[in-house]
C-alpha positions in Angstrom: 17.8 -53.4 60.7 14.3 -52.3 60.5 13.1 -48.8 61.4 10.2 -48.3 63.0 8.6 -44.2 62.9 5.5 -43.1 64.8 3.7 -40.2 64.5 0.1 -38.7 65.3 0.0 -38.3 68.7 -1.6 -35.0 70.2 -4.3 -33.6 72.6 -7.7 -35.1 71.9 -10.7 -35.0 74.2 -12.3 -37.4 75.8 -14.7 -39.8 74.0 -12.8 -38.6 70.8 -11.0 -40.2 68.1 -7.0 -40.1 67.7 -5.3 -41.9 64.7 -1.5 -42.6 65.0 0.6 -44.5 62.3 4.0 -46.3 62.3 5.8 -46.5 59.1 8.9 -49.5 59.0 12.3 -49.1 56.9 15.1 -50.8 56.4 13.7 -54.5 56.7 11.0 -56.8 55.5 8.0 -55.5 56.8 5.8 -57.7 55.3 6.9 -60.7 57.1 6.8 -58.9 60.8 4.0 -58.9 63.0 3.2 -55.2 64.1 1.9 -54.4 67.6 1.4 -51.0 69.5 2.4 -50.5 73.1 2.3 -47.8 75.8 3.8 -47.4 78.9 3.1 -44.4 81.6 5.6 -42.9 83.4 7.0 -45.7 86.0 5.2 -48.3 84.1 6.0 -51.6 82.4 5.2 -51.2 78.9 2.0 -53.0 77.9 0.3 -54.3 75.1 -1.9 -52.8 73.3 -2.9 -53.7 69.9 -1.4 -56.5 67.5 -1.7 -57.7 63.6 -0.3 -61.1 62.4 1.6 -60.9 58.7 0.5 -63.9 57.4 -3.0 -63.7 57.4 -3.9 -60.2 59.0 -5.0 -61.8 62.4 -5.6 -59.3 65.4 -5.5 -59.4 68.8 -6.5 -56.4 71.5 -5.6 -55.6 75.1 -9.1 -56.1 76.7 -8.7 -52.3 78.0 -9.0 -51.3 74.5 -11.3 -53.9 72.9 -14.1 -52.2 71.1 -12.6 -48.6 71.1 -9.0 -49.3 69.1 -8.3 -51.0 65.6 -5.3 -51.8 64.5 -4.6 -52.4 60.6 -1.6 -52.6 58.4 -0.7 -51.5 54.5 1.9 -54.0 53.5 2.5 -52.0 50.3 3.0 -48.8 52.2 5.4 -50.2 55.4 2.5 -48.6 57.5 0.5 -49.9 60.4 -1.9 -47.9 62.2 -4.0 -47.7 65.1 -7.5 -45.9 64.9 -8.5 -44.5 68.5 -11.7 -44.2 69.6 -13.6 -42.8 72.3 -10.8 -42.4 74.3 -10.3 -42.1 77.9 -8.1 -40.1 80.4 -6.5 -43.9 81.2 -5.6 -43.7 77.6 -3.0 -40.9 77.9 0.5 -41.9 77.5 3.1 -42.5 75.4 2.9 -45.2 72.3 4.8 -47.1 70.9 5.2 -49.1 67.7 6.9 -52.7 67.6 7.9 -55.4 65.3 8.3 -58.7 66.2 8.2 -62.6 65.0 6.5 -64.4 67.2 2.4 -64.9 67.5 0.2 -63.6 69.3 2.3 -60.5 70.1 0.7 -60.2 73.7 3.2 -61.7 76.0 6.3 -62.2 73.3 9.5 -59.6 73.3 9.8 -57.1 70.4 12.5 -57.3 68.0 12.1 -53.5 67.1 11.1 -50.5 68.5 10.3 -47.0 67.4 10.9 -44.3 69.9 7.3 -43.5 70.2 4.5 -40.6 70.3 2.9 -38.7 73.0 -1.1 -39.2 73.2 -2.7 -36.2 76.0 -6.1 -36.5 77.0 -8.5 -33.9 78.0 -11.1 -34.8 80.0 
């Protein structure tokens, strides 16, 4: 059973930068492809951001192309999501997932982490 733990969420203005990491236990991380997600209050929970194991392929929600990268340190169980110039649209809650299948967009999670809180101040 993998673990998945998010942290760095917090108030950040708009057109700043926010970093927030995921770090997996318990399971093969290596071997899982890692994805963020958010959902508002209400909401489905939609992709965000997504890197393959195997060859370190990413894909991005088109809301966030340009502005978020997503990267991943096998050797540390970590992936993390760099935030840039962020909107008020961007404020919700994130989540970290771990899943099987490729691309990520579109495919069901196999793990979850229980996610952190992103505020923006416009």
């Amino acid at each position: 059973q993998v673990q998945l733990v998010e942290s760095g969420g917090g108030l950040v203005q708009a057109g700043g930068s926010l970093t927030l990491s995921c770090v997996a236990s318990g399971g093969t991380f290596s071997t899982l492809n890692m994805g963020w997600f958010r959902q508002a209050p209400g909401m489905k929970r939609e992709f965000v951001a997504g890197i393959s194991w195997s060859n370190g392929r990413t894909e991005y929600a088109h809301s966030v192309q340009g502005r978020f990268t997503i990267s991943r340190d096998n050797a540390k169980n970590t992936v993390v999501l760099q935030m840039n110039n962020v909107k008020p649209e961007d404020a919700t809650v994130y989540y970290c997932g771990a899943g099987l299948f490729w691309p990520m967009m579109g495919s069901g999670m196999a793990y979850w982490g229980k996610g952190t809180l992103v505020t923006i101040s416009s």
